[in-house]
PABA-898436 format. One line per field, with one value per residue: x, y, z negated of N, C-alpha, C, O, CB in turn; residue number from 1; residue in one letter; chain. Coordinates in steps of 0.2 Angstrom, whole numbers. Atoms other than C-alpha are relative to their C-alpha. Glycine has a CB too. Layout:
BEGIN
n_x c(X,...)
n_y c(Y,...)
n_z c(Z,...)
ca_x c(X,...)
ca_y c(Y,...)
ca_z c(Z,...)
c_x c(X,...)
c_y c(Y,...)
c_z c(Z,...)
o_x c(X,...)
o_y c(Y,...)
o_z c(Z,...)
cb_x c(X,...)
cb_y c(Y,...)
cb_z c(Z,...)
num c(NUM,...)
residu c(A,...)
chaine c(A,...)
***
This chain:
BEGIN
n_x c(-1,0,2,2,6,0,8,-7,4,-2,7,-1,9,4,1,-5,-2,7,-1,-5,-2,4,-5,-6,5,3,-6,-7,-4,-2,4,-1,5,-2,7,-2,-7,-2,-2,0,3,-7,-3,-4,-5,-3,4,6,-1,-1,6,3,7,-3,-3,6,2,-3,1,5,1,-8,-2,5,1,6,2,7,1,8,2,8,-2,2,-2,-1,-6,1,-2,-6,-3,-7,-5,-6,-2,-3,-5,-4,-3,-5,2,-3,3,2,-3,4,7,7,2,7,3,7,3,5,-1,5,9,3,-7,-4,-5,-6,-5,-3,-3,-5,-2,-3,-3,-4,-5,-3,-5,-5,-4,0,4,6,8,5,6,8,0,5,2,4,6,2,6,-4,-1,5,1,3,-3,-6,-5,1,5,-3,-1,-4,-5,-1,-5,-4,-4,-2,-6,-5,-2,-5,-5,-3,-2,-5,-5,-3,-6,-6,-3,-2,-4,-8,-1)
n_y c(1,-6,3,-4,-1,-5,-4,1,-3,-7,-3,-4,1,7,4,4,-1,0,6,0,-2,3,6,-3,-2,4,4,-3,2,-2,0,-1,-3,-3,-5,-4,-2,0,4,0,6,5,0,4,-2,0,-7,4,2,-4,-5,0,5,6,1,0,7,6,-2,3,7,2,-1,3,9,4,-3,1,0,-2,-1,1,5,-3,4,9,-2,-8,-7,-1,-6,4,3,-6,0,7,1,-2,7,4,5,-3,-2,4,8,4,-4,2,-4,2,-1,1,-3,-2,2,-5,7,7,3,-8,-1,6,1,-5,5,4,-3,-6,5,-1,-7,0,5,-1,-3,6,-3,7,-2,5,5,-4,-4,-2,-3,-5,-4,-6,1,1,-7,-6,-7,-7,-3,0,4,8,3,7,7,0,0,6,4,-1,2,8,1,0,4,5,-5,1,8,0,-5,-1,4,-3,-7,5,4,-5,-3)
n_z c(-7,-4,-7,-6,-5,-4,-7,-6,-5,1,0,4,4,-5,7,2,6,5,4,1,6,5,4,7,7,4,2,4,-2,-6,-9,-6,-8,-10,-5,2,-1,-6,-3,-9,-3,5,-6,2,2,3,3,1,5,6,0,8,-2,0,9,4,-2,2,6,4,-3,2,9,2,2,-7,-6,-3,-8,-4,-10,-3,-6,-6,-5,2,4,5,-2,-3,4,5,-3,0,5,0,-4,2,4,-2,5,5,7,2,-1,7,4,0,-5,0,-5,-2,-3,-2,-7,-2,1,-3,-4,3,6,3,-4,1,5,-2,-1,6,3,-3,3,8,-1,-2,5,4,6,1,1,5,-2,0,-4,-2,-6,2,-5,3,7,6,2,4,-2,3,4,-2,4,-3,5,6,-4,-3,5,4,-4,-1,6,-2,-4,6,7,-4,-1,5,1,-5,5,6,-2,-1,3,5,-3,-2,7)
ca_x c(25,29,17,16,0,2,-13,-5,-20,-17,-35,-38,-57,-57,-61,-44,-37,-55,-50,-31,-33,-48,-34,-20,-32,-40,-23,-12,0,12,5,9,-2,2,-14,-3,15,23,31,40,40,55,69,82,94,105,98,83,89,91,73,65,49,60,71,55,49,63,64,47,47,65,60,44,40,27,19,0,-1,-18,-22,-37,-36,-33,-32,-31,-15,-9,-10,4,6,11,19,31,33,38,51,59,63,73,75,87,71,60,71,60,45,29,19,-2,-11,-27,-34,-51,-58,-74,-88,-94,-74,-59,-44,-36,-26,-19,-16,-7,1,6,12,24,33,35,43,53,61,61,47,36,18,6,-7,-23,-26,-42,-52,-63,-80,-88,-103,-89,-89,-99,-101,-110,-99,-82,-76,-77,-91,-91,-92,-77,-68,-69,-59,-47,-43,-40,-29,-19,-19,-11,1,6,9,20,30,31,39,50,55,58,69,80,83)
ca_y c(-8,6,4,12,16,19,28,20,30,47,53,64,60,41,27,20,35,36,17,22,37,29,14,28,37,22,14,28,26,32,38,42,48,49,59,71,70,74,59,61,48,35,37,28,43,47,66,57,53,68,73,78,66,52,53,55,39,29,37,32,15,12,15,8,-12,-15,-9,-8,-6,3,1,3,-10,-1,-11,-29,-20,-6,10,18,30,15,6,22,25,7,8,20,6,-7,-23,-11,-4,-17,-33,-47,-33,-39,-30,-33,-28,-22,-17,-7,-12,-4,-20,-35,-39,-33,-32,-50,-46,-29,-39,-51,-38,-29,-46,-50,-32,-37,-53,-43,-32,-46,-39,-52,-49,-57,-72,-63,-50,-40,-33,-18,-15,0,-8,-9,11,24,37,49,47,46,29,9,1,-8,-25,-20,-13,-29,-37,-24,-27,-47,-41,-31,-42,-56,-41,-40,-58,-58,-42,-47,-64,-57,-44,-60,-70,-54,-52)
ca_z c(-77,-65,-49,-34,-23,-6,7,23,32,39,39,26,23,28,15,13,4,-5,-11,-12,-25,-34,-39,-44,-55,-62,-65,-69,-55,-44,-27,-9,4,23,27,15,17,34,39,57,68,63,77,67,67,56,52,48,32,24,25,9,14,18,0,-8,-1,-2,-21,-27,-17,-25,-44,-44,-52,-40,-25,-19,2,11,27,38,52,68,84,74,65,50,53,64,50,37,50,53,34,33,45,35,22,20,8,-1,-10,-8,-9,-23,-27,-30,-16,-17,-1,4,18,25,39,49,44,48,57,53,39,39,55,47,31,41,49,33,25,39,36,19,23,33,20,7,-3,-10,-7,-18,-13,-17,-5,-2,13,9,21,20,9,-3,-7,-18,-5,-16,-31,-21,-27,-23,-32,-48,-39,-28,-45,-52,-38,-36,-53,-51,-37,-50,-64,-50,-46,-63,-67,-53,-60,-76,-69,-60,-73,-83,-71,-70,-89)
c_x c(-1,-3,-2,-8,1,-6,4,-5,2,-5,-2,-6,1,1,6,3,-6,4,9,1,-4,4,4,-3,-2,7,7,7,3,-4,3,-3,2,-3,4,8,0,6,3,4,7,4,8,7,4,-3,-6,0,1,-6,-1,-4,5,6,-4,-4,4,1,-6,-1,6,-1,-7,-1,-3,-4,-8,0,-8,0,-6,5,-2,4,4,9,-2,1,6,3,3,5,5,4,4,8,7,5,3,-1,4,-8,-5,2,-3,-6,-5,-4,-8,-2,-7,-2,-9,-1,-10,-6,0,7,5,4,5,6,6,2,5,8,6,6,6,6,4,4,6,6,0,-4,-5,-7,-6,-6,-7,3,-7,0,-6,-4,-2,-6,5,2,-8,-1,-2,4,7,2,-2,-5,3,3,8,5,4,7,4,4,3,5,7,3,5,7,4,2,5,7,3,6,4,5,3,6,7,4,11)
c_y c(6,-3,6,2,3,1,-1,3,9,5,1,0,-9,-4,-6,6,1,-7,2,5,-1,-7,4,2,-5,-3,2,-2,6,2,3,-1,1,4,6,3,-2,-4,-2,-7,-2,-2,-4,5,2,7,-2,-1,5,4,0,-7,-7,-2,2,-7,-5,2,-5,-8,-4,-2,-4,-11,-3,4,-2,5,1,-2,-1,-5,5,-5,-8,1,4,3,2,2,-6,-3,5,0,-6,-2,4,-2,-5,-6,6,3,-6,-10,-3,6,-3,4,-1,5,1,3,3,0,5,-5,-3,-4,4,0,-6,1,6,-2,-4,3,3,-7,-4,4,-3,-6,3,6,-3,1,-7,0,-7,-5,4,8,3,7,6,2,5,0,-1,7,4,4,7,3,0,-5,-8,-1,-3,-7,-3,1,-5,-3,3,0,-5,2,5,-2,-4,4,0,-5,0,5,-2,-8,1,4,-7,-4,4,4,-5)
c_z c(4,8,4,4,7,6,6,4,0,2,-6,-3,0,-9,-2,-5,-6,-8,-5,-7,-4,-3,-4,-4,-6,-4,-1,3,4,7,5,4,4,-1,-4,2,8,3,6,1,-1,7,0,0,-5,-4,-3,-10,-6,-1,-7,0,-2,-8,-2,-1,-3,-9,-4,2,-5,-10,-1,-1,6,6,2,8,3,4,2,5,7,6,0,-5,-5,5,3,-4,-7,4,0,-5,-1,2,-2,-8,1,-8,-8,-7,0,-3,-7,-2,2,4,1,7,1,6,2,7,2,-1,3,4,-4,-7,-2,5,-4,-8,2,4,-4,-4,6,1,-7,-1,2,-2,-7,-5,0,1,-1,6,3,4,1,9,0,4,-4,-5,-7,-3,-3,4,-3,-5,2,-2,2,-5,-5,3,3,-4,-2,4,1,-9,-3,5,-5,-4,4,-1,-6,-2,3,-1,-4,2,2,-5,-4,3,1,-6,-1)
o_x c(-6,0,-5,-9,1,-8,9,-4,3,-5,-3,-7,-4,4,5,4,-4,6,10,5,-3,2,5,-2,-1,7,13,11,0,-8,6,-3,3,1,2,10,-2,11,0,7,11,2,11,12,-1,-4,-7,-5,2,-6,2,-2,4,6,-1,-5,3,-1,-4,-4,6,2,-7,0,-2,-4,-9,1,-12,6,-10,11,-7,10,8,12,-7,4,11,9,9,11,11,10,10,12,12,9,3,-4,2,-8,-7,-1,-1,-7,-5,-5,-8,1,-11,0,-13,3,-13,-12,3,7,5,1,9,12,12,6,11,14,12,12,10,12,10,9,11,11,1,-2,-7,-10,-7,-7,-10,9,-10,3,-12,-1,-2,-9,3,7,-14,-3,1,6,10,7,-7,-5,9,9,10,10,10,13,9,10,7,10,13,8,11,11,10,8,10,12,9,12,9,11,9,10,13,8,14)
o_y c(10,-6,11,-4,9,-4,3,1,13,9,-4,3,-12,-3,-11,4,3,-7,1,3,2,-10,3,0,-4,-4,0,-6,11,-2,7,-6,7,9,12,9,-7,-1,-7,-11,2,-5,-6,3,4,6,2,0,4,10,-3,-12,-11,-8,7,-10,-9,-3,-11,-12,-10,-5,-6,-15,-8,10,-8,11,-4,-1,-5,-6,8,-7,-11,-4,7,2,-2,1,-5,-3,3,-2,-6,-5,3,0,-7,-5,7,4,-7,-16,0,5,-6,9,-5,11,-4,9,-2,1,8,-3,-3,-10,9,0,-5,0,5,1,-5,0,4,-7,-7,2,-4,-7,1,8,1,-1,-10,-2,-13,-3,4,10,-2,10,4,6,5,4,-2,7,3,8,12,9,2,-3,-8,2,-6,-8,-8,-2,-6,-4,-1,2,-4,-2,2,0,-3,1,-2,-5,1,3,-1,-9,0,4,-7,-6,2,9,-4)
o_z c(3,12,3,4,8,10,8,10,-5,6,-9,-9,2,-14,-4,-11,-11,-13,-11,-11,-10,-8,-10,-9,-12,-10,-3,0,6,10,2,7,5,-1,-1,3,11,6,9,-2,-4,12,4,-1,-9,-10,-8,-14,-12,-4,-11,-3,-7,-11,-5,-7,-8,-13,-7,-2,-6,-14,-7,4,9,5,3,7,3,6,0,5,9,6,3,-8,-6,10,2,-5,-9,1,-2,-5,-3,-1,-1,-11,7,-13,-14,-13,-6,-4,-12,-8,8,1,6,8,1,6,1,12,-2,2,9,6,-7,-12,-6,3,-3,-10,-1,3,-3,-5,2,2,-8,-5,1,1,-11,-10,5,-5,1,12,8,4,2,12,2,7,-10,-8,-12,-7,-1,1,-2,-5,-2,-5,6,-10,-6,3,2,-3,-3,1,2,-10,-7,5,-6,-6,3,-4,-5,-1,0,-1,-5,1,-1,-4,-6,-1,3,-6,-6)
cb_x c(-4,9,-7,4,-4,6,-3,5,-9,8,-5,4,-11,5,-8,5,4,-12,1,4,1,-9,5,5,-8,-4,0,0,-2,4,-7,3,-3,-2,-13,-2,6,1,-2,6,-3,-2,0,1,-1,5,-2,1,4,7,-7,-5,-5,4,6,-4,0,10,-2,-6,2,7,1,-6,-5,-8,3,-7,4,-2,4,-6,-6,2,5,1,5,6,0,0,-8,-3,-2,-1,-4,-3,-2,-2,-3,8,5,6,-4,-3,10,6,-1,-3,4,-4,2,-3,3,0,1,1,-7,-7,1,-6,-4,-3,-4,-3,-6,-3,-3,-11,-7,-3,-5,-8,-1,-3,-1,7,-4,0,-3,-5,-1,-4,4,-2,-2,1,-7,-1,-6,6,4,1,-4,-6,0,2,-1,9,-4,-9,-5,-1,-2,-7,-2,-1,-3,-6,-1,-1,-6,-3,-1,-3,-4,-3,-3,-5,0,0,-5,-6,-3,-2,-10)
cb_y c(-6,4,-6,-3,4,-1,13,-9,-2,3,-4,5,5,-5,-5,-1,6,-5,-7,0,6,-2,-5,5,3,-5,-5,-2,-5,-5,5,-1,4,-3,-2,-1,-3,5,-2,8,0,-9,7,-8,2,0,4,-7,-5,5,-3,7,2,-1,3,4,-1,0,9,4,1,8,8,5,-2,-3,-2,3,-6,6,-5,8,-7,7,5,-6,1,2,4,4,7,-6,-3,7,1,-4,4,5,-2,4,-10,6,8,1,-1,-2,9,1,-1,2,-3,3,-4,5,-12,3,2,2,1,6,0,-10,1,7,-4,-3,3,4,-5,0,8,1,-5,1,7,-1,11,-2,5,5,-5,3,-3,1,-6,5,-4,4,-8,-5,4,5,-1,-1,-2,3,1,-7,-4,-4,2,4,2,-5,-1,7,1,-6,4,2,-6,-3,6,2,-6,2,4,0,-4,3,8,-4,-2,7,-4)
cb_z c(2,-1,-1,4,-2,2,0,2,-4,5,2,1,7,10,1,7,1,6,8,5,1,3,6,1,2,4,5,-8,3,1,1,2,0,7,-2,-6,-6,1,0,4,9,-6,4,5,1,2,6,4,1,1,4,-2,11,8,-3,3,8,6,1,1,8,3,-4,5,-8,-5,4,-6,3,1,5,5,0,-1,1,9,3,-7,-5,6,-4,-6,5,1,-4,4,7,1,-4,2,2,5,1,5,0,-7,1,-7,8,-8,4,-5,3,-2,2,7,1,7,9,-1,-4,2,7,1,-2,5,1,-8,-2,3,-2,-5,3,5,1,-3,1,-8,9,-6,-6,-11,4,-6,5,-2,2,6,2,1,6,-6,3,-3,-7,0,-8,0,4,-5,7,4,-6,0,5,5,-3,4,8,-1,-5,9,1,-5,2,7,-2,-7,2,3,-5,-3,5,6,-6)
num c(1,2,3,4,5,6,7,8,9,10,11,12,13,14,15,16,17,18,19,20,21,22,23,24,25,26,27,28,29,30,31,32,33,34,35,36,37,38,39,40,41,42,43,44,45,46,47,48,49,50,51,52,53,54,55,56,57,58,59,60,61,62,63,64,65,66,67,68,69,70,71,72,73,74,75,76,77,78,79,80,81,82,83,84,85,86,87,88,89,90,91,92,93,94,95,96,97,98,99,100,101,102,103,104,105,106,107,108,109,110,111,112,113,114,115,116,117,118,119,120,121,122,123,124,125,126,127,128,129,130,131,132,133,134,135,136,137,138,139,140,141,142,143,144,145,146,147,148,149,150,151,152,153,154,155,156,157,158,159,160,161,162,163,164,165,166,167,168,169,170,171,172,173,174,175)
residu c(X,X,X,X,X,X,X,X,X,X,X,X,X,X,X,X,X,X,X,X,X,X,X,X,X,X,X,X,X,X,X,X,X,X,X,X,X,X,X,X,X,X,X,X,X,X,X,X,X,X,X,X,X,X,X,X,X,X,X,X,X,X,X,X,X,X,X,X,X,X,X,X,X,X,X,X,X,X,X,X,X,X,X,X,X,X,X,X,X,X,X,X,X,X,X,X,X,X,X,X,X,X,X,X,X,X,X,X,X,X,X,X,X,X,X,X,X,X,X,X,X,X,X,X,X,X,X,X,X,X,X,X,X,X,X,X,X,X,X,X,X,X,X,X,X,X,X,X,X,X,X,X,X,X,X,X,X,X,X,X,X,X,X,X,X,X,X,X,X,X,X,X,X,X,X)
chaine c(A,A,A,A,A,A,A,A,A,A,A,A,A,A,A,A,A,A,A,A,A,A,A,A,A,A,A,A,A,A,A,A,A,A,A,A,A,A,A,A,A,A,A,A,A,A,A,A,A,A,A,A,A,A,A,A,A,A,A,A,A,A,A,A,A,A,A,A,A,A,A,A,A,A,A,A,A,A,A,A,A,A,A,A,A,A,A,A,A,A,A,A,A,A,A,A,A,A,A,A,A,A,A,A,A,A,A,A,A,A,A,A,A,A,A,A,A,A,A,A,A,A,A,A,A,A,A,A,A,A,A,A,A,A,A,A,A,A,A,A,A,A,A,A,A,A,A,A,A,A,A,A,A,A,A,A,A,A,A,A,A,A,A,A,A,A,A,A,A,A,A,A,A,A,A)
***
């Protein structure tokens, strides 16, 4: 199974991409990172489309089985920065993919709405986003060693397995 990761945070210390590249390491994935690549703002032109950034995107989005989606909660929604990226897809790469979701939010509140957010898009370009879904507070990270806790592993790893299930039935319904 070929899976994606994407850092829909364009904060280049913050504990979304902490979360997002301690999943592709662990799990030997695909990755894309806003806070790294230069993403311009999505104005629906035609020129647009011959960006490197944006045929990179639509590239790895397009070949990959499954998808995992970051986001901090900002303002009870995703990031502006995945929401833009977003914009620059369509069902064509997402149409039936398995899509798992997580969001980071700032404590104690916080993460169902940019979840809901995030899961709404994804209906909106026919991509399937899974049941299980998590919400990462900031007591759910290592600070020191750079990485989500055991605790928090565990769970992002039930959201993975679900992911896969979902994947492999699909892969199977399209045999």
């Amino acid at each position: 199974m070929k899976m994606l990761v994407v850092n829909g945070s364009p904060r280049k210390t913050g504990r979304t991409r902490l979360a997002a590249s301690f999943i592709a390491k662990t799990y030997d994935t695909e990755y894309f990172d806003l806070s790294e690549k230069e993403v311009p703002l999505f104005n629906g032109e035609e020129e647009q489309k011959q960006l490197q950034v944006v045929i990179d995107l639509k590239q790895v989005v397009s070949t990959a089985d499954a998808i995992i989606l970051l986001s901090p909660e900002y303002h009870s929604g995703m990031s502006g920065a995945l929401k833009n990226a977003l914009d620059f897809l369509s069902s064509e790469q997402f149409a039936h993919k398995p899509v798992g979701l997580i969001a980071v939010a700032g404590g104690g509140k916080g993460g169902i709405n940019a979840l809901n957010n995030m899961r709404t898009v994804m209906r909106g370009v026919y991509a399937n986003a899974i049941p299980k879904q998590l919400v990462l507070d900031p007591i759910c990270f290592d600070y020191d060693k750079n990485e989500i806790k055991t605790e928090t592993a565990l769970l992002v790893k039930q959201l993975i397995d679900e992911l896969t299930v979902f994947t492999n039935a699909f892969k199977g319904l399209n045999k």
